[in-house]
KOLTORDREN-171414 format. One record per residue (C-alpha): residue number from 1; y, z, x negated. Coordinates in pm, 1 decimal, padded with zeros to 6 digits. Layout:
N
{node NUM {Y Z X}}
...
***
This chain:
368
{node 1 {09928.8 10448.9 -17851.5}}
{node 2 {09663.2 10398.2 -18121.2}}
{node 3 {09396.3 10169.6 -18304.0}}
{node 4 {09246.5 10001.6 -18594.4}}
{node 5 {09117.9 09589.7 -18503.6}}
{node 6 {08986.2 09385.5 -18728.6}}
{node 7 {09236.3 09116.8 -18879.3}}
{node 8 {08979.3 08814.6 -18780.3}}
{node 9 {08981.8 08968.1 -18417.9}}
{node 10 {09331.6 08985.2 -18353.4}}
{node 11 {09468.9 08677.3 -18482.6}}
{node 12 {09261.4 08408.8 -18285.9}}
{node 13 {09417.1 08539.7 -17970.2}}
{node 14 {09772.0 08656.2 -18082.7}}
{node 15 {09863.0 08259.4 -18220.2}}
{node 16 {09747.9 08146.4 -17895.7}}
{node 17 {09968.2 08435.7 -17698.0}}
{node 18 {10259.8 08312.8 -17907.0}}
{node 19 {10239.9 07981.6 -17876.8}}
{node 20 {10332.4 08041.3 -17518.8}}
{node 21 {10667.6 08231.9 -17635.7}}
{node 22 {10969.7 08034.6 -17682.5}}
{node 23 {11180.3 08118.6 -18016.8}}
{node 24 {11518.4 08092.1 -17805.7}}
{node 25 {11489.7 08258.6 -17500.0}}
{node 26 {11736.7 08472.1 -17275.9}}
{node 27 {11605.1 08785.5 -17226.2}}
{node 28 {11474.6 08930.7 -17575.9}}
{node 29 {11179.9 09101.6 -17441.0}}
{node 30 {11057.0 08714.4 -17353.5}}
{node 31 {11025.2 08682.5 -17755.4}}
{node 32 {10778.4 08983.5 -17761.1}}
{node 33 {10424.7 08980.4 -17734.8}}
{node 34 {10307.1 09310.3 -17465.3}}
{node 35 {09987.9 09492.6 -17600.7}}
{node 36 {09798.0 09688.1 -17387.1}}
{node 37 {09481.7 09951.9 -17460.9}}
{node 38 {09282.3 10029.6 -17177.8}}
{node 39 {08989.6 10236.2 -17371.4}}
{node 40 {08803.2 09995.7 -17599.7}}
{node 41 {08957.7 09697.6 -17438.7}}
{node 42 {09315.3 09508.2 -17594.3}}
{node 43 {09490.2 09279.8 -17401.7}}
{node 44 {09842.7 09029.1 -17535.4}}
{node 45 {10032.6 08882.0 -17292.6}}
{node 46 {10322.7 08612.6 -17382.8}}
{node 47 {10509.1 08453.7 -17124.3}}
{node 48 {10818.2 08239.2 -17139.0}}
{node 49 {10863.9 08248.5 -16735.7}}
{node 50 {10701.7 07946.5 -16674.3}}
{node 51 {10362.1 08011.2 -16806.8}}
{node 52 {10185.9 08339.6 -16862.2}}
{node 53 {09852.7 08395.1 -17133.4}}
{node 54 {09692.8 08724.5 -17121.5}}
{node 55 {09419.6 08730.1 -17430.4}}
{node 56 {09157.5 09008.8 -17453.6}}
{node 57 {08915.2 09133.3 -17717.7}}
{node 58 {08694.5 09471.7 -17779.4}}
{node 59 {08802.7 09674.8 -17998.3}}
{node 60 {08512.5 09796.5 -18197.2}}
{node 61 {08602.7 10143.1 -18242.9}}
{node 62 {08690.7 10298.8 -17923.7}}
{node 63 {08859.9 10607.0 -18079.5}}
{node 64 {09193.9 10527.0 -17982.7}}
{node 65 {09510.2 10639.0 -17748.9}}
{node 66 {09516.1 10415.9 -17461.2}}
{node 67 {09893.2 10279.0 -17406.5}}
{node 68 {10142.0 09983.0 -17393.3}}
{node 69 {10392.5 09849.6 -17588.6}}
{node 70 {10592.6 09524.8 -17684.6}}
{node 71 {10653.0 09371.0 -18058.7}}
{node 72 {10837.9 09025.2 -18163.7}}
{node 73 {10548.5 08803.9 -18145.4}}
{node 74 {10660.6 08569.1 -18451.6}}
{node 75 {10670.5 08880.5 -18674.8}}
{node 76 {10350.1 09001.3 -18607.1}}
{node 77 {10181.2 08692.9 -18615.2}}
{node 78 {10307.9 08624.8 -18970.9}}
{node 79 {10235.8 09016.5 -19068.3}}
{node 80 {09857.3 08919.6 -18953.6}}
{node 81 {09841.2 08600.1 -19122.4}}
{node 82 {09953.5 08725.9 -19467.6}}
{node 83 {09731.9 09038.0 -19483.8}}
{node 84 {09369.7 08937.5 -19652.7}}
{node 85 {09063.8 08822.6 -19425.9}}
{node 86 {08856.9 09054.4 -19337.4}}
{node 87 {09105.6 09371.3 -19375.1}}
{node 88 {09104.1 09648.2 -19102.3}}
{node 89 {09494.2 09662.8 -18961.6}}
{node 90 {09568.6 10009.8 -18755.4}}
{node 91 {09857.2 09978.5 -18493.0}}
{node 92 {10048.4 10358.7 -18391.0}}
{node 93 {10340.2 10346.1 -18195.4}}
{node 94 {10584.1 10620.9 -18133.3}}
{node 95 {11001.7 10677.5 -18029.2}}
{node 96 {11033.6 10274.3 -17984.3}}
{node 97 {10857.3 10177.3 -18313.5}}
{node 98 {10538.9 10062.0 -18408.9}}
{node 99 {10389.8 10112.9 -18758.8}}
{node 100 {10159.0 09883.0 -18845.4}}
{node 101 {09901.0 09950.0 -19149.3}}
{node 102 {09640.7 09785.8 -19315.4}}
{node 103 {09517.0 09867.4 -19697.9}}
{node 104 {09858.7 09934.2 -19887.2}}
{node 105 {10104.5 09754.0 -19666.5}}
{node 106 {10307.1 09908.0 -19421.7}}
{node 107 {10544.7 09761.0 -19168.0}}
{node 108 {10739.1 09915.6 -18913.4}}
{node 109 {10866.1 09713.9 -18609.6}}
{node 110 {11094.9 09743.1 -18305.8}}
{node 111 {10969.1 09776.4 -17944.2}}
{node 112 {11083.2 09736.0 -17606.6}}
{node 113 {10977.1 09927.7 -17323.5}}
{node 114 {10677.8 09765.0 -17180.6}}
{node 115 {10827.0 09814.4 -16804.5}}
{node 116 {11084.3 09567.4 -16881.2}}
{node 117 {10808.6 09277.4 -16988.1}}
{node 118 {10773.3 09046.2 -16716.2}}
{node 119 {10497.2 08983.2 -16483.5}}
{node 120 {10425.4 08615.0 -16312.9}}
{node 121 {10372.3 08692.2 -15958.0}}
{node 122 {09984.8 08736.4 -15832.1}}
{node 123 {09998.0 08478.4 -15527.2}}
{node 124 {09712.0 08416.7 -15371.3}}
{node 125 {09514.8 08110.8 -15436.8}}
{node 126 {09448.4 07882.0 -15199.4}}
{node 127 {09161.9 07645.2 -15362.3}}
{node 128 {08971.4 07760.0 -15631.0}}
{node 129 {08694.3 07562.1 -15840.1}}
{node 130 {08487.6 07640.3 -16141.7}}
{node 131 {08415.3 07374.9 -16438.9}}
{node 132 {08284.2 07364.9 -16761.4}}
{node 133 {08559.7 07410.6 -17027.8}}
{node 134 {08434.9 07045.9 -17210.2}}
{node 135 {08496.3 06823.2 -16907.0}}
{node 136 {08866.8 07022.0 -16816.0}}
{node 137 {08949.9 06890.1 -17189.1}}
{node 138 {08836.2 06526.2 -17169.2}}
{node 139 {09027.6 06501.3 -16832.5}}
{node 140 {09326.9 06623.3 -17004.8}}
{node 141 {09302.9 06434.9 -17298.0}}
{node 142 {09247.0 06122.6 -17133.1}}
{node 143 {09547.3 06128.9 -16990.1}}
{node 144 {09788.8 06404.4 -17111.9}}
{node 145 {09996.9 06145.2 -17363.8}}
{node 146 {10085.9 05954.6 -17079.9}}
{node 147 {10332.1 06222.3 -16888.8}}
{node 148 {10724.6 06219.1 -16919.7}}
{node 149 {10879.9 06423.2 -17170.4}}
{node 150 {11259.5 06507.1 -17058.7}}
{node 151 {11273.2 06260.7 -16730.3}}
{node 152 {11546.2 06335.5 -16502.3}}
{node 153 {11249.2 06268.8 -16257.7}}
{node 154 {11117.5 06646.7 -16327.3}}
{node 155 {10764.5 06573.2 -16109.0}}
{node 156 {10697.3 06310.6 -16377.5}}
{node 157 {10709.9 06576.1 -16676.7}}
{node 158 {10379.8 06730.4 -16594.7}}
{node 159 {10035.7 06622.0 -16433.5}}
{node 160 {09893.2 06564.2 -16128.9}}
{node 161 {09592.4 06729.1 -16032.9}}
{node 162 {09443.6 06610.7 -15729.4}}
{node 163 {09139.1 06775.3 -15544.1}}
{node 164 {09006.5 06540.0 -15267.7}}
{node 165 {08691.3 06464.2 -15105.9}}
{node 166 {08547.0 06725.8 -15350.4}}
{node 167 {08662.8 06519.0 -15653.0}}
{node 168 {08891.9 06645.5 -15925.8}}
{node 169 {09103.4 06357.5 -16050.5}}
{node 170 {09420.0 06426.6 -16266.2}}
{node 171 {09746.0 06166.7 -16316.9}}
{node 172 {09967.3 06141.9 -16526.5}}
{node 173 {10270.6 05883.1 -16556.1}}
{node 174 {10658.4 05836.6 -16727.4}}
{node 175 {10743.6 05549.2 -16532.5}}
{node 176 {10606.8 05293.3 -16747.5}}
{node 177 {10279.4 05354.1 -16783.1}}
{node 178 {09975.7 05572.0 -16592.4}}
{node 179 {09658.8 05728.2 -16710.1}}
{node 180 {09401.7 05815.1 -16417.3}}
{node 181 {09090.1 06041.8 -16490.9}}
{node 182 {08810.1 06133.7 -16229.5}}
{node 183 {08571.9 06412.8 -16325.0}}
{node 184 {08192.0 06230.4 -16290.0}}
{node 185 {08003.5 06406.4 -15998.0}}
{node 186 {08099.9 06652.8 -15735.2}}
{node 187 {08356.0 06998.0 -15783.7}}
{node 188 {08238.5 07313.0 -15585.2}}
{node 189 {08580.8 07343.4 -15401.6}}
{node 190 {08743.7 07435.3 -15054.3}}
{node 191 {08969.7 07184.5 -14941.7}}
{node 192 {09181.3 06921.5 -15048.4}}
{node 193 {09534.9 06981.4 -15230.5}}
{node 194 {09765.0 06777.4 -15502.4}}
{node 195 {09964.4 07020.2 -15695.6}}
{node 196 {10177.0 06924.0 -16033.4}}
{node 197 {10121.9 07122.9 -16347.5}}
{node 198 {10421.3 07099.9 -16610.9}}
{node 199 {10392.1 06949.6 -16954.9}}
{node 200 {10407.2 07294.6 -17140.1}}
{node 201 {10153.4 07458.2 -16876.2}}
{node 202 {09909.3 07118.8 -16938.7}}
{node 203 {09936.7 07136.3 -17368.9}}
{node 204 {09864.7 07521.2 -17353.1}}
{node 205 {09632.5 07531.4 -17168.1}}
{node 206 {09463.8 07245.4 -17315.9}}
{node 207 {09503.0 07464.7 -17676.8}}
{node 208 {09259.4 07704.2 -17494.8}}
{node 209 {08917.7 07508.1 -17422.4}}
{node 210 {08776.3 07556.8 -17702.5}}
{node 211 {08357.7 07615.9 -17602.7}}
{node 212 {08271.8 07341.2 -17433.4}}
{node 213 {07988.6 07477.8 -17260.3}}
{node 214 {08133.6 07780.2 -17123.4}}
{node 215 {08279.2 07799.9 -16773.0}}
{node 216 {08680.4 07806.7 -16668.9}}
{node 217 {08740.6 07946.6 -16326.7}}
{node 218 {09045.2 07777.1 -16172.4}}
{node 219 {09255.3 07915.6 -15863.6}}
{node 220 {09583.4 07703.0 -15731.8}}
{node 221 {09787.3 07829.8 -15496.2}}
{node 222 {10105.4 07716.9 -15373.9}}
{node 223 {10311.7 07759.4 -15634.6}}
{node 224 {10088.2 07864.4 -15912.1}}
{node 225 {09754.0 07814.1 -16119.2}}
{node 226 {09550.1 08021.1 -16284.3}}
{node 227 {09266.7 07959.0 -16516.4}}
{node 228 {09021.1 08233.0 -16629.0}}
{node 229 {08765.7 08193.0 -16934.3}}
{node 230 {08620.8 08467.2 -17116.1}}
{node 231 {08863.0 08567.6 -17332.7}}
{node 232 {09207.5 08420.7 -17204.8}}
{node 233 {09376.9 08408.5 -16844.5}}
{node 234 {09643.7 08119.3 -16848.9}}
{node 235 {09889.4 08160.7 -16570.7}}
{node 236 {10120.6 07863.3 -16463.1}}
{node 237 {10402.1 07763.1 -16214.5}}
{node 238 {10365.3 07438.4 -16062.8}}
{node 239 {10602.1 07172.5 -16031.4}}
{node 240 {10765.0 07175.8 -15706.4}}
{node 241 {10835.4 06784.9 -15621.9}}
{node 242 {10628.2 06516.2 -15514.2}}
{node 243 {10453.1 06330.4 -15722.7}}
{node 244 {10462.4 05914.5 -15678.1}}
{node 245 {10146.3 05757.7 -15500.9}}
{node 246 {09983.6 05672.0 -15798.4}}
{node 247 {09745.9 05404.7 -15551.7}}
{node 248 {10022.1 05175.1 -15530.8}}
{node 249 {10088.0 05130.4 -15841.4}}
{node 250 {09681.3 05028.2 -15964.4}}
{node 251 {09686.1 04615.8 -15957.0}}
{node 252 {09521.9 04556.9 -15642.3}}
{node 253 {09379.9 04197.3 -15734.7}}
{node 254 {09378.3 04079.0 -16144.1}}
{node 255 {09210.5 03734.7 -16192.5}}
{node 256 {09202.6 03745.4 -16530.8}}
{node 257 {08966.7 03945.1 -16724.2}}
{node 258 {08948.6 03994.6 -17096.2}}
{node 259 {08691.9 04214.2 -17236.2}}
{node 260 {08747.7 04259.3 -17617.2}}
{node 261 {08611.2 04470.5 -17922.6}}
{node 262 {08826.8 04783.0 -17889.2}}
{node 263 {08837.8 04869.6 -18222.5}}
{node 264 {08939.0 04531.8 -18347.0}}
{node 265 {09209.1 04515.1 -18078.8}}
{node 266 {09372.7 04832.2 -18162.7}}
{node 267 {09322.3 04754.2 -18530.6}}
{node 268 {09524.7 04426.0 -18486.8}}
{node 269 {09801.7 04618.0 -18252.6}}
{node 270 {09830.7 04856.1 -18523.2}}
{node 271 {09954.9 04569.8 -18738.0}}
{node 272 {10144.8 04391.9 -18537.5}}
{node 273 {10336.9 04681.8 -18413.0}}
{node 274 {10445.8 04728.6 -18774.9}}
{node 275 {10703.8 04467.5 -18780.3}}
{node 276 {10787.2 04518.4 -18357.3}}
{node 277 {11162.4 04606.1 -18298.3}}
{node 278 {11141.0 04958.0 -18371.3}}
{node 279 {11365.7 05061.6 -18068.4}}
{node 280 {11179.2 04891.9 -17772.8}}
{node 281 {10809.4 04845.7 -17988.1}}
{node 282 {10771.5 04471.9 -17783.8}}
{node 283 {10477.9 04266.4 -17859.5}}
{node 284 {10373.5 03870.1 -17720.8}}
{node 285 {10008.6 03879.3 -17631.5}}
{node 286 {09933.7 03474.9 -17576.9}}
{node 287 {09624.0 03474.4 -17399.1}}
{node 288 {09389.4 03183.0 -17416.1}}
{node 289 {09007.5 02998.7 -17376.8}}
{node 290 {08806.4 03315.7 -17543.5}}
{node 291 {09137.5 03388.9 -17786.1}}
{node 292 {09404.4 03653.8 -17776.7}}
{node 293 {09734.3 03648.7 -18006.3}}
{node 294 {09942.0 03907.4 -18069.7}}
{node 295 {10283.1 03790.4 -18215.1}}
{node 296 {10551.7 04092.1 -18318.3}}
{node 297 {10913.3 03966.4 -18437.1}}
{node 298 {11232.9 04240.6 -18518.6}}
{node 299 {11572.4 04198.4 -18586.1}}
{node 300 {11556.5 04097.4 -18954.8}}
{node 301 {11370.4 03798.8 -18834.7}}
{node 302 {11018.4 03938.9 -18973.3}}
{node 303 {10691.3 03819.0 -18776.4}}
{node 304 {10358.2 03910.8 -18755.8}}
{node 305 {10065.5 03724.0 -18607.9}}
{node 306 {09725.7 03859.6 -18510.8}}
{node 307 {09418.8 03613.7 -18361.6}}
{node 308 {09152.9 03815.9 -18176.7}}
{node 309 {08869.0 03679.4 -18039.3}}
{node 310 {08752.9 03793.1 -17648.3}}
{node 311 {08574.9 03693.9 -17361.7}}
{node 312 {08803.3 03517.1 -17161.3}}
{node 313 {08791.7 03171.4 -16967.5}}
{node 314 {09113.9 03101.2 -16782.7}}
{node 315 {09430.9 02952.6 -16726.9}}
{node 316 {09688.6 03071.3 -17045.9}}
{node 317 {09911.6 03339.1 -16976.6}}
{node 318 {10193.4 03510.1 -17211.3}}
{node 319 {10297.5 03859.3 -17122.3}}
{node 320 {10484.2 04084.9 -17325.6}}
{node 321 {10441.1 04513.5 -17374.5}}
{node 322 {10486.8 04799.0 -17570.4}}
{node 323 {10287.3 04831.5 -17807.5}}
{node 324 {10259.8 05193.0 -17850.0}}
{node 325 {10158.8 05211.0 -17494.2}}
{node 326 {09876.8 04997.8 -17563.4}}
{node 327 {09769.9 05121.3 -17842.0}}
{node 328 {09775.3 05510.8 -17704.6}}
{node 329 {09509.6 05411.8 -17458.7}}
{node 330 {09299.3 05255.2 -17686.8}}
{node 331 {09306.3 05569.8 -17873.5}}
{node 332 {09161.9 05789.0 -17600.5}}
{node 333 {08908.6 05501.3 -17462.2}}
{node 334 {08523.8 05511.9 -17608.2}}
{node 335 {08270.4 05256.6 -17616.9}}
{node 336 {08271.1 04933.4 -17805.2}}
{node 337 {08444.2 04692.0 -17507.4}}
{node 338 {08741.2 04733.0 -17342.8}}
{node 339 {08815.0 04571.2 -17048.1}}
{node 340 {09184.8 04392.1 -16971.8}}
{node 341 {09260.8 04290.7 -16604.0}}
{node 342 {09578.8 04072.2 -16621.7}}
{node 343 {09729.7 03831.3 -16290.6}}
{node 344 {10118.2 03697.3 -16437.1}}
{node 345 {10367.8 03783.4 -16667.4}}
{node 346 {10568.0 04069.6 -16471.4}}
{node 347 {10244.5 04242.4 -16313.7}}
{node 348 {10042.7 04554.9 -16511.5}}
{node 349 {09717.8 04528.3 -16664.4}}
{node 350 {09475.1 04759.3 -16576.7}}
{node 351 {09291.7 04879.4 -16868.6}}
{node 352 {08970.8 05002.2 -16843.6}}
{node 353 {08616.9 05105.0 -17053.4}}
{node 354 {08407.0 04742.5 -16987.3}}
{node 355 {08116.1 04961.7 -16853.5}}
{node 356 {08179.5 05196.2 -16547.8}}
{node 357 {08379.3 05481.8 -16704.5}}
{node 358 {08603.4 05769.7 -16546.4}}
{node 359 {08884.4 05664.3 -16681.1}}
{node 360 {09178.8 05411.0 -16588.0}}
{node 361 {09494.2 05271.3 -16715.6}}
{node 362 {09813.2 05061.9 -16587.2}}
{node 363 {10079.8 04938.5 -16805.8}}
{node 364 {10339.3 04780.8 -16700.7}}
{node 365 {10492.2 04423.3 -16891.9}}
{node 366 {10780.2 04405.4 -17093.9}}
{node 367 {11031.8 04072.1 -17087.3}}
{node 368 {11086.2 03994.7 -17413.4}}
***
């Protein structure tokens, strides 16, 4: 196997191929990065078991021996990166090594035999759906910082997507709080399904939409999903579990509705939450005629006191939260309002944009 690619070329698509390859793994051919040259056409594939990225590119020269091999990803990520923009880098392989040359350098690496690299099964997708690459991202990063991390309740370390009614709407929850996103407007797809994509399969794949104009392809099946662009194909297991009904847990009547300046209100949580209890992050919100306080105390006896004004005409209510939940959603809302739905002291608010938006979010109180 032979050929020369341009530096630039290869290195957008091997970091993202790496990224999917875990640095401690069981089987060492999982830490190496599987080339193949089919004619003028390269593709990487990393895969850690769970989720698969294949990257392609054209080579520009075509004069080269068609082939396939594997090298240590890290390695030849951090050859590529220290070589010079711009420079030409020529890959041979032969009796399980692969020299790799550009200018005056000259590295030789170990292989493994490309029969032994894995392959995530092909299963056949039972829904499929094409969006553009821009509104996949928002829906994920509307909600993505509210899934699980390491919860013994596995379904709750990924996201729920949920096709219905020719809607795509993705969930995501840790217990404490949700995140809900709807994509505006109808999806072109068969059927209705909930599937749960895990946490590592969600941040890759949200490291991949990049043009936000240009088209994904997405095909679920039972126990897999597969989105195609361009350039990449991301492969990913699902989550086998079920997820929680994520209706039950939206406040079904609030009657008390604050709508506020968002960036004031996160500006003033931001504050506050400097002197919260570092361990549980609790703040007092004190909620009264067209005023909101925000009161944070900690161990050492330290206090801090923010006044807000809002639109709000009520009876007074005092309700306590975290207030790095609240202040995560006000990072991903846009707009100038936000809009707070509140009923007593140990029910979630619903958080909201004021004007109809896509987007919604419950929190749920904290007794301090």
């Amino acid at each position: 196997m032979k050929f020369t690619v341009s530096r630039d070329a290869l290195l957008k698509p091997l970091n993202l191929v790496a990224g999917v390859v875990e640095r401690r793994q069981t089987l060492p051919i999982l830490a190496n990065v599987l080339m193949v040259l089919d004619g003028d056409r390269l593709s990487l594939t990393g895969t850690d078991l769970e989720v698969e990225l294949v990257g392609r590119l054209q080579l520009d020269v075509a004069a080269g021996e068609s082939g396939e091999l594997t090298v240590p990803a890290r390695k030849l990520v951090d050859i590529c990166k220290s070589l010079p923009e711009g420079s030409e880098i020529s890959f041979s392989a032969e009796d399980g090594k692969v020299t790799v040359k550009s200018g005056r350098s000259r590295f030789t690496l170990s292989t493994l035999p490309a029969r032994e690299f894995p392959n995530v099964e092909d299963s056949m997708g039972t829904h499929q759906l094409t969006i553009k690459q821009g509104q996949l991202k928002r829906l994920i990063d509307r909600t993505g910082f509210a899934m699980a991390q390491q919860d013994v309740r596995y379904y709750l370390n990924g996201m729920l997507w949920e096709l219905k009614d020719q809607q795509l709407r993705v969930v995501a929850t840790d217990g404490h709080r949700l995140a809900l996103c709807t994509l505006p407007g109808k999806v072109d797809a068969s059927g209705d399904t909930q599937v749960i994509l895990p946490r590592k399969g969600v941040l890759e794949l949200a490291r991949l939409l990049m043009d936000e104009d240009e088209d994904i392809a997405v095909v679920i099946g039972s126990n897999h999903i597969r989105a195609t662009t361009n350039d990449f194909t991301f492969t990913s297991k699902l989550v086998d579990g079920k997820f929680p009904d994520y209706q039950r847990v939206l406040p079904r009547a609030p009657n008390k509705i604050v709508m506020g300046d968002r960036l004031e209100l996160r500006q003033a949580f931001t504050r506050a939450a400097i002197l919260s209890n570092e361990k549980y992050r609790g703040v007092r919100l004190k909620l009264t005629d067209n005023s909101l306080d925000i009161v944070a105390n900690n161990p050492e006896q330290e206090e801090a006191e923010e006044a807000v004004v809002v639109d709000y005409q009520g009876e007074s209510l005092e309700i306590g939260f975290n207030v790095s939940y609240l202040m995560d959603v006000l990072a991903v809302l846009s707009g100038e309002r936000v809009k707070l739905s509140l009923s007593d002291p140990n029910s979630s608010a619903l958080l909201e944009e004021s004007d109809e938006g896509d987007s919604l979010y419950v929190v749920m109180p904290m007794r301090l």
